[in-house]
VEXLUM-229114 format. One record per residue (C-alpha): residue number from 1; residue in three letters; x negated, y, z. Coordinates in steps of 0.2 Angstrom, whole numbers. Layout:
# VEXLUM-229114
+-----+------+-------+-------+-------+
| pos | code |     u |     v |     w |
+-----+------+-------+-------+-------+
| NUM |  ALA |     X |     Y |     Z |
...
+-----+------+-------+-------+-------+
This chain:
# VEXLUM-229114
+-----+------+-------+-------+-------+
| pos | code |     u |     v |     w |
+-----+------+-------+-------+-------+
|   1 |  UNK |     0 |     0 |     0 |
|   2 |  UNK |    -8 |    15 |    -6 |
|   3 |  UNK |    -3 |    31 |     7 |
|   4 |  UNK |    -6 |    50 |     1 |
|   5 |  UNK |    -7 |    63 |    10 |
|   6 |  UNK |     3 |    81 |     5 |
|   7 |  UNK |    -3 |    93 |    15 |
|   8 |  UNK |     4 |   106 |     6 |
|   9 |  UNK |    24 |   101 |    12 |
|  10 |  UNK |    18 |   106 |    29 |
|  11 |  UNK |    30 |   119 |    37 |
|  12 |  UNK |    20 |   123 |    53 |
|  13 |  UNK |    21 |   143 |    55 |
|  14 |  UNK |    41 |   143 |    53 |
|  15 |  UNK |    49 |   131 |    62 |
|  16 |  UNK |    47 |   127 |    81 |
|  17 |  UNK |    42 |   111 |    88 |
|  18 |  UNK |    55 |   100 |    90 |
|  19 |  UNK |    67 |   113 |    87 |
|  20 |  UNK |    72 |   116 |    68 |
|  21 |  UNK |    72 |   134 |    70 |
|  22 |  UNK |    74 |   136 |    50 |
|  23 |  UNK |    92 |   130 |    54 |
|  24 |  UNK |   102 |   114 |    53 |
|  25 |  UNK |    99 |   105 |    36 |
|  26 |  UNK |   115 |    97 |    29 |
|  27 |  UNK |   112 |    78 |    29 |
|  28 |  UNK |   110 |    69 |    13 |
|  29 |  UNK |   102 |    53 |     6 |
|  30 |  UNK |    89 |    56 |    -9 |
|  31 |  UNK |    93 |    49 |   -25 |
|  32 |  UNK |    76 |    44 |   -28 |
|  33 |  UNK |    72 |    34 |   -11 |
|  34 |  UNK |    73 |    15 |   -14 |
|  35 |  UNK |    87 |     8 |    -1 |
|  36 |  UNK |    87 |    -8 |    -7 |
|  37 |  UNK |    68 |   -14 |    -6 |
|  38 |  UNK |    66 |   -28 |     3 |
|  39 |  UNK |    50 |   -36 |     8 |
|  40 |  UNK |    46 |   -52 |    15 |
|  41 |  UNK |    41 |   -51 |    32 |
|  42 |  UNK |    29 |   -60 |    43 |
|  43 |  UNK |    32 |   -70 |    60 |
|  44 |  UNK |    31 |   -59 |    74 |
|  45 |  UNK |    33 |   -60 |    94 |
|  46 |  UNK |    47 |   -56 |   103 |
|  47 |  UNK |    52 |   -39 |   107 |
|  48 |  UNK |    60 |   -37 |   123 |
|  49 |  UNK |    72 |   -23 |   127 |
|  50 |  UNK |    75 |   -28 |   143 |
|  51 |  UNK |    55 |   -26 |   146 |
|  52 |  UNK |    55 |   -10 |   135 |
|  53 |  UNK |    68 |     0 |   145 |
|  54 |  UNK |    59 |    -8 |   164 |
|  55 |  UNK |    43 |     1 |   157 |
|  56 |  UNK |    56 |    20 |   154 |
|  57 |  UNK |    64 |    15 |   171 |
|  58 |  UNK |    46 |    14 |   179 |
|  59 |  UNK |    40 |    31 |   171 |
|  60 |  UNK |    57 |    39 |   176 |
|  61 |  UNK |    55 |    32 |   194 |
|  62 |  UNK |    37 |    43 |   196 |
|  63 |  UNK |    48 |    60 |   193 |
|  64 |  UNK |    46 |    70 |   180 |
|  65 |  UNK |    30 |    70 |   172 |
|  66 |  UNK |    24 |    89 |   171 |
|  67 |  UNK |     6 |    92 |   172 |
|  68 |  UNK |    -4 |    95 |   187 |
|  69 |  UNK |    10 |    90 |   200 |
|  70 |  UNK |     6 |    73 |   208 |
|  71 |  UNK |    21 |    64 |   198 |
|  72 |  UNK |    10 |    66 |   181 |
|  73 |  UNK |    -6 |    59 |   191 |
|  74 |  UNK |     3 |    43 |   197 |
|  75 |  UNK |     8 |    42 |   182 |
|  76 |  UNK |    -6 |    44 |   171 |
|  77 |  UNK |   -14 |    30 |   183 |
|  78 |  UNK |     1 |    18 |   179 |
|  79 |  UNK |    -2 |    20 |   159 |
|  80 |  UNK |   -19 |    17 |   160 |
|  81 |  UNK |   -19 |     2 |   172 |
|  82 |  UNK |    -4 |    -7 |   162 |
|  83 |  UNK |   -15 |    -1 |   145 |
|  84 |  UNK |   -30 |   -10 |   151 |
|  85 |  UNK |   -19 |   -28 |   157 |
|  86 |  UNK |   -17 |   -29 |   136 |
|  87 |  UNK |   -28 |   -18 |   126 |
|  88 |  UNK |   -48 |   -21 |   122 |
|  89 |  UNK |   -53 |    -3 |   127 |
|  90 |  UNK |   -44 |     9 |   138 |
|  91 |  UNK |   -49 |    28 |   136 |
|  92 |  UNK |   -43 |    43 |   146 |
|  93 |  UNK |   -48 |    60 |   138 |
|  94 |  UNK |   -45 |    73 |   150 |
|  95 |  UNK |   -47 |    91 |   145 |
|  96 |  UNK |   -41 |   110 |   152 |
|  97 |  UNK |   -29 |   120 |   141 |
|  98 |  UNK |   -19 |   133 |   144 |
|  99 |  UNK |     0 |   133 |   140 |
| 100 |  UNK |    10 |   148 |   131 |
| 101 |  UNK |    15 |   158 |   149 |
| 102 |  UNK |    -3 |   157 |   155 |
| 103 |  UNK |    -2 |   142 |   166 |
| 104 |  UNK |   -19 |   132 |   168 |
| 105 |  UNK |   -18 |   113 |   165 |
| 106 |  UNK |   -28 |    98 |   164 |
| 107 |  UNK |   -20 |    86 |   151 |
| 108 |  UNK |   -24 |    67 |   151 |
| 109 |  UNK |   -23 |    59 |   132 |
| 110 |  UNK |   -22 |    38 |   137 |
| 111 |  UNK |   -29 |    29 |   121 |
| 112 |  UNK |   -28 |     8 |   122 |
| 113 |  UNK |   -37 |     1 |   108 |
| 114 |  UNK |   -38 |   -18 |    99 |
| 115 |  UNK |   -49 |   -22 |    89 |
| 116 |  UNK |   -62 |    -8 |    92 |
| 117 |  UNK |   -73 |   -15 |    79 |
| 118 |  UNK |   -59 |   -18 |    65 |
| 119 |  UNK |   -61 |    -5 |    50 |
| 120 |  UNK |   -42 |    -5 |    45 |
| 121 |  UNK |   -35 |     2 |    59 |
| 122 |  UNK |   -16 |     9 |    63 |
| 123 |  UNK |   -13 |    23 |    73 |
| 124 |  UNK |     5 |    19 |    87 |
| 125 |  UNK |    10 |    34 |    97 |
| 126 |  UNK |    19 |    43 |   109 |
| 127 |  UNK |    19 |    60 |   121 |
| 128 |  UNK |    22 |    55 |   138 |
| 129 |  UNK |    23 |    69 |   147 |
| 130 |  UNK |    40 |    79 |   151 |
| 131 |  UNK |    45 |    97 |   148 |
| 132 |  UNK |    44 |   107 |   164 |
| 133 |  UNK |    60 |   116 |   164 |
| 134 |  UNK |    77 |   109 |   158 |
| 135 |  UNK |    80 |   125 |   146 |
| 136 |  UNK |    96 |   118 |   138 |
| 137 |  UNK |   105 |   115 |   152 |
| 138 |  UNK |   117 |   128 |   157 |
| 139 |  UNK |   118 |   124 |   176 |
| 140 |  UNK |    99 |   122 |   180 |
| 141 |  UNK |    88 |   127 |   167 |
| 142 |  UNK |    73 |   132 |   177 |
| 143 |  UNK |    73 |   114 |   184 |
| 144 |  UNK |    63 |   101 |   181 |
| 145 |  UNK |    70 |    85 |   173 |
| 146 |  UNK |    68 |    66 |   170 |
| 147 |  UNK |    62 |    64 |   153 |
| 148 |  UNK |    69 |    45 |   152 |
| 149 |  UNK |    71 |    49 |   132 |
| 150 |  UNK |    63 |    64 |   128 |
| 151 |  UNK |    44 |    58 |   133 |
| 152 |  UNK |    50 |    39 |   140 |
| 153 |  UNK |    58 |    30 |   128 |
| 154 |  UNK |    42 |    30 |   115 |
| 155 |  UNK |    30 |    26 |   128 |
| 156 |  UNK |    39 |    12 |   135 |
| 157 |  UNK |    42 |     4 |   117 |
| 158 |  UNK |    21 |     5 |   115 |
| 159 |  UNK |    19 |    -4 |   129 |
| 160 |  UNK |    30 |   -19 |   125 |
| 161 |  UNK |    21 |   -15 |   110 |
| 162 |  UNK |     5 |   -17 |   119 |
| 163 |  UNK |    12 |   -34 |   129 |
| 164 |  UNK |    17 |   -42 |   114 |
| 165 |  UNK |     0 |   -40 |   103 |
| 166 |  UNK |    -9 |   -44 |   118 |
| 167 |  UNK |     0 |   -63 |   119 |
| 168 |  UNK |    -6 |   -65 |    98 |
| 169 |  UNK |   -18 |   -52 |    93 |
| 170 |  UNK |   -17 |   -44 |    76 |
| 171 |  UNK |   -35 |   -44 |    67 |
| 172 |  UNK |   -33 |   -27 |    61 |
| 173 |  UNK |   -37 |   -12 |    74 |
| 174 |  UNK |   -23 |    -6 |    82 |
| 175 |  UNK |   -24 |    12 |    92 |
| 176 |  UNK |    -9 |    18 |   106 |
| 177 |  UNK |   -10 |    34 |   108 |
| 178 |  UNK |     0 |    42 |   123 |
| 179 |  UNK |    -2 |    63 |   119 |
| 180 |  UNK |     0 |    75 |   133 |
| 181 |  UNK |     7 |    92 |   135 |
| 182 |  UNK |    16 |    89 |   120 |
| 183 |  UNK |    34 |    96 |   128 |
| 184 |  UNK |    26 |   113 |   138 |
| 185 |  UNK |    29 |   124 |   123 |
| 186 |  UNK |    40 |   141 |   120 |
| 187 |  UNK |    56 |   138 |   113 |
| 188 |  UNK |    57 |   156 |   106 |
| 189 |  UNK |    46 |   152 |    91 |
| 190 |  UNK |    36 |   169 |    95 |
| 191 |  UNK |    20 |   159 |   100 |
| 192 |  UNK |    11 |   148 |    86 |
| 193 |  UNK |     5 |   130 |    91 |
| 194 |  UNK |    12 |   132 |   108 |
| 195 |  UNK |    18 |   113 |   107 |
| 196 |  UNK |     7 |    97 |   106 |
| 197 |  UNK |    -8 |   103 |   115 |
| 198 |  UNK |   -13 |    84 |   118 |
| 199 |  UNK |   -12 |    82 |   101 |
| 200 |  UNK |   -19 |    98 |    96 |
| 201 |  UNK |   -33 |    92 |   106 |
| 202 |  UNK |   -36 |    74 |   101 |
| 203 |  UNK |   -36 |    76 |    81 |
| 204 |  UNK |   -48 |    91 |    84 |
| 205 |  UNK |   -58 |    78 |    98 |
| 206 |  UNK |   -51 |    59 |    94 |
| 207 |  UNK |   -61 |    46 |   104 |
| 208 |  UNK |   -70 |    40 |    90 |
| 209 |  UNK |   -80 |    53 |    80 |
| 210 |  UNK |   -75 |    51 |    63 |
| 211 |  UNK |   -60 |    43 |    69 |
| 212 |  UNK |   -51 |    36 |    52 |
| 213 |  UNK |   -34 |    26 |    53 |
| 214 |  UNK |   -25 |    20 |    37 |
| 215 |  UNK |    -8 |    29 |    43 |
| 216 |  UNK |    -1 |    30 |    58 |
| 217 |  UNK |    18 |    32 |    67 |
| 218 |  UNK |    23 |    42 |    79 |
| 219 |  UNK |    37 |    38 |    92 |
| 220 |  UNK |    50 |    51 |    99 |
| 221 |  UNK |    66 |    53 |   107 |
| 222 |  UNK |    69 |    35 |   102 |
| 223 |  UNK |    82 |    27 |   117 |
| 224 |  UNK |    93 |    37 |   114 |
| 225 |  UNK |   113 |    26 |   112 |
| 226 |  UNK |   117 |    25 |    95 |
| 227 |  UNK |   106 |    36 |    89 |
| 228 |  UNK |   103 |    40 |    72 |
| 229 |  UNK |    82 |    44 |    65 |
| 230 |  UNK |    82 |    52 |    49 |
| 231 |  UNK |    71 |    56 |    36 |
| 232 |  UNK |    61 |    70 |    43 |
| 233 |  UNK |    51 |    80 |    28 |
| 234 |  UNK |    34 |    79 |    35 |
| 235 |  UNK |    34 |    62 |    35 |
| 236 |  UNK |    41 |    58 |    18 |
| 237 |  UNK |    30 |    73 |    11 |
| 238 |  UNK |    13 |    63 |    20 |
| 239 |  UNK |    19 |    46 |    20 |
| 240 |  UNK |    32 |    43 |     8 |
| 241 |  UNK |    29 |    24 |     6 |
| 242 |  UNK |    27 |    22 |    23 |
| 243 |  UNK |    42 |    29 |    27 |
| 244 |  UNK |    52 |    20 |    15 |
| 245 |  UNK |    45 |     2 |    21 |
| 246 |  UNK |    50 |     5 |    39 |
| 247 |  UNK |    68 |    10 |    35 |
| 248 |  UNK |    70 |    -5 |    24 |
| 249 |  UNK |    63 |   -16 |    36 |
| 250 |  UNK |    74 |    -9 |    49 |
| 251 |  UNK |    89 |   -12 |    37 |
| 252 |  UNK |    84 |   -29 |    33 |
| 253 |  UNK |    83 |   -34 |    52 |
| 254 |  UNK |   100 |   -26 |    55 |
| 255 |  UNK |    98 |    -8 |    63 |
| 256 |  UNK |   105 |     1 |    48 |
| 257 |  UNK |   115 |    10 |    57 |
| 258 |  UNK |    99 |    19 |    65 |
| 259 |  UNK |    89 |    22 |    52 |
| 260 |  UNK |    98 |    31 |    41 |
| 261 |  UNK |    94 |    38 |    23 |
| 262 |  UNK |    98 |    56 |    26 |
| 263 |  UNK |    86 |    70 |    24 |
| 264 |  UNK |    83 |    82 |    39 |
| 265 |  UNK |    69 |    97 |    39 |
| 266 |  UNK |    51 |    96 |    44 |
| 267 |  UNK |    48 |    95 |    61 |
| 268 |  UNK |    32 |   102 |    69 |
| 269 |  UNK |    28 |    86 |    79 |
| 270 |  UNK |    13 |    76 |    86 |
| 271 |  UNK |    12 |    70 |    67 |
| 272 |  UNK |     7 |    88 |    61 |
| 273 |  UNK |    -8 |    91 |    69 |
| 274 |  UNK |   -15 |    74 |    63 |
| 275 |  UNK |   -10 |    75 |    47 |
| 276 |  UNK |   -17 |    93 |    45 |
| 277 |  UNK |   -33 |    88 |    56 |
| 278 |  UNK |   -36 |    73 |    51 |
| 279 |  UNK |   -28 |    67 |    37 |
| 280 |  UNK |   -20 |    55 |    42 |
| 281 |  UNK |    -3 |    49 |    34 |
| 282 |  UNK |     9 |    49 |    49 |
| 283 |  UNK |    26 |    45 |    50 |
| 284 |  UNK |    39 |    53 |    65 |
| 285 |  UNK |    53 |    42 |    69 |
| 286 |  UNK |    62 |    55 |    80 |
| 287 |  UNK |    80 |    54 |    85 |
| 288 |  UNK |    92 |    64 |    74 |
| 289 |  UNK |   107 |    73 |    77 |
| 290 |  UNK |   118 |    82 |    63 |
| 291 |  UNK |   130 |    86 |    73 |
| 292 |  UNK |   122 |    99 |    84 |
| 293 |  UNK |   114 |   115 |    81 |
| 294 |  UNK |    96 |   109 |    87 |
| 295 |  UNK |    99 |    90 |    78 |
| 296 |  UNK |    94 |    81 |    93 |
| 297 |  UNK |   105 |    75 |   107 |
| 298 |  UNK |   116 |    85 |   118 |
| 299 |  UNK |   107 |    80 |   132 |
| 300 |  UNK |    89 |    86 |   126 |
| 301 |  UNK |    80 |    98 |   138 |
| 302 |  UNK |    95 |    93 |   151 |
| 303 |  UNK |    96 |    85 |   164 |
| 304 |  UNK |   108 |    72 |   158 |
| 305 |  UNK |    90 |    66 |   150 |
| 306 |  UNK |    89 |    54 |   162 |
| 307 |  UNK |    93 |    33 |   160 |
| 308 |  UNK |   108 |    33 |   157 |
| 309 |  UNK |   106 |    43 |   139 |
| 310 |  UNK |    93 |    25 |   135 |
| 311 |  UNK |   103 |    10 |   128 |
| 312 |  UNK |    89 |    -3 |   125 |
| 313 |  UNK |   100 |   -10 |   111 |
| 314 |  UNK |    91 |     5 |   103 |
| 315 |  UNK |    73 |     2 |   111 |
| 316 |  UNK |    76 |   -14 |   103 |
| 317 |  UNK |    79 |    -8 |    87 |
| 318 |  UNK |    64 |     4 |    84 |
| 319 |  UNK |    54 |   -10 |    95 |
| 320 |  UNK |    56 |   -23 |    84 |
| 321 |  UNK |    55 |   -13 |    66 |
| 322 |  UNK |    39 |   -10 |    73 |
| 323 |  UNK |    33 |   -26 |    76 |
| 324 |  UNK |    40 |   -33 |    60 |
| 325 |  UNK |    28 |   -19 |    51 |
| 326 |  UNK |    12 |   -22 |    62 |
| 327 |  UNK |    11 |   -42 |    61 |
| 328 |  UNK |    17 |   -39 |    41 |
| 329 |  UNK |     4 |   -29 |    38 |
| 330 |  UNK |    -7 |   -38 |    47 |
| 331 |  UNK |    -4 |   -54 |    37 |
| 332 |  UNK |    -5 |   -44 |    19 |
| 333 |  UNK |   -23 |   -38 |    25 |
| 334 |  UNK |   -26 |   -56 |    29 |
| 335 |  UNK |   -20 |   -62 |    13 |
| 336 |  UNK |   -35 |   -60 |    -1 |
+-----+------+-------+-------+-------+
């Protein structure tokens, strides 16, 4: 599968992290977008949404996860240890940045890695990390808020993830990123690059000079009950192919009814700043919502994000597309 990357597509200066500030798109499937393809898929291990969702319910059970407070340290620790039960090499890059309202943090990018020696390598990642005030919520906005979704729900799909390729290793490398400091950003769109200073950092800094992955996939906002994960721009501008294998294995394992063919507007994401620092084709599976202003779910930056907004029927979903690609790909780079 030959990936290009199109830098160029990148709307990074307009539209506000996680926030489409350019306005709702209307939803629409692409003419040109294959939603038929199917492919014939390796044997994979099982992915278990029952242990998915027990991994959010731990995060959530720390507090929320806002750096510097002691919740984001215990935390931090708990990612790292469970990394290292199933990973090769467990890395924490710490590093000082300072957030849009002058606030002072150290921010801890967790990195697991198999096959450290591997050259075909695929990059798996999350932010874990919650936002510090629940600014969408009309009651409390100033409070801080669980996160279950909206900084959980990826992370605990990557370590099942991490569980499952640890019981049958794949031979290619395989990197899990968990980004921090993604969510302390300012939702006004008056300050540039205000989000995803974890990310920011680590495609500037990765843990491997020279880092190169053949693509990689980001993880976001994917819990959520019956949510939908559209086609975000950026990822079908950098990753086009990519993008159309994963919804057609998703449809062919029977989560149609999540990932949908519908077109929504670039998102300034985790995905961006790798794409744009290191070239890397990336794909955001990001919860999608057409129905509201924002397109996420009414409960994001509430604090109705808590675990009852996570079904892991959908962990399960996004869990085991994933899987399906991994040890599919794995098996085609095996094949000679």
């Amino acid at each position: 599968m030959q990936l290009k990357t199109i830098n160029a597509y990148l709307i990074t200066s307009v539209c506000v992290i996680l926030l489409d500030a350019c306005g709702p798109s209307v939803p629409k499937p692409d003419p040109d977008l294959p939603t038929d393809t199917k492919i014939q898929l390796a044997a994979y291990p099982t992915f278990s949404a029952d242990s998915a969702f027990q991994y959010v319910a731990k995060q959530v059970a720390f507090g929320p996860r806002v750096p510097n407070t002691p919740e984001h340290a215990r935390c931090a620790a708990f990612l790292r240890n469970e990394l290292a039960r199933f990973c090769d090499t467990v890395i924490v890059q710490t590093a000082p940045d300072t957030t849009y309202d002058g606030t002072r943090i150290t921010m801890k990018n967790i990195i697991g890695v198999f096959n450290p020696q591997a050259k075909n390598r695929i990059l798996l990642c999350a932010h874990w990390d919650t936002r510090p005030f629940a600014d969408q919520d009309p009651n409390r906005p100033r409070e801080r808020f669980d996160g279950a979704n909206d900084g959980g729900s990826g992370v605990g799909v990557l370590l099942e993830m991490s569980r499952i390729m640890h019981s049958r290793k794949p031979g290619i490398g395989i990197d899990i990123v968990f980004f921090d400091a993604e969510d302390w950003g300012d939702a006004s769109g008056k300050v540039d690059h205000s989000y995803c200073l974890g990310s920011q950092y680590w495609s500037k800094n990765p843990h491997v000079p020279g880092y190169k992955a053949m693509y990689g996939i980001l993880l976001d906002m994917v819990g959520g009950k019956d949510a939908l994960f559209g086609l975000e721009m950026n990822s079908v501008s950098s990753a086009r192919e990519l993008v159309m294998q994963l919804w057609g294995i998703a449809g062919q394992l029977g989560y149609g009814k999540h990932f949908v063919y519908a077109e929504r507007g670039p998102i300034t994401d985790d995905h961006v700043y790798v794409i744009h620092n290191l070239q890397i084709p990336m794909v955001d599976i990001i919860q999608y919502d057409p129905e509201n202003r924002h397109q996420f779910a009414d409960y994001w930056h509430t604090h109705n994000d808590n675990l009852e907004s996570v079904a892991p029927a959908t962990l399960k979903a996004v869990g085991e597309t994933l899987a399906a690609h991994i040890y599919t790909e794995d098996a085609r780079w095996k094949t000679p």
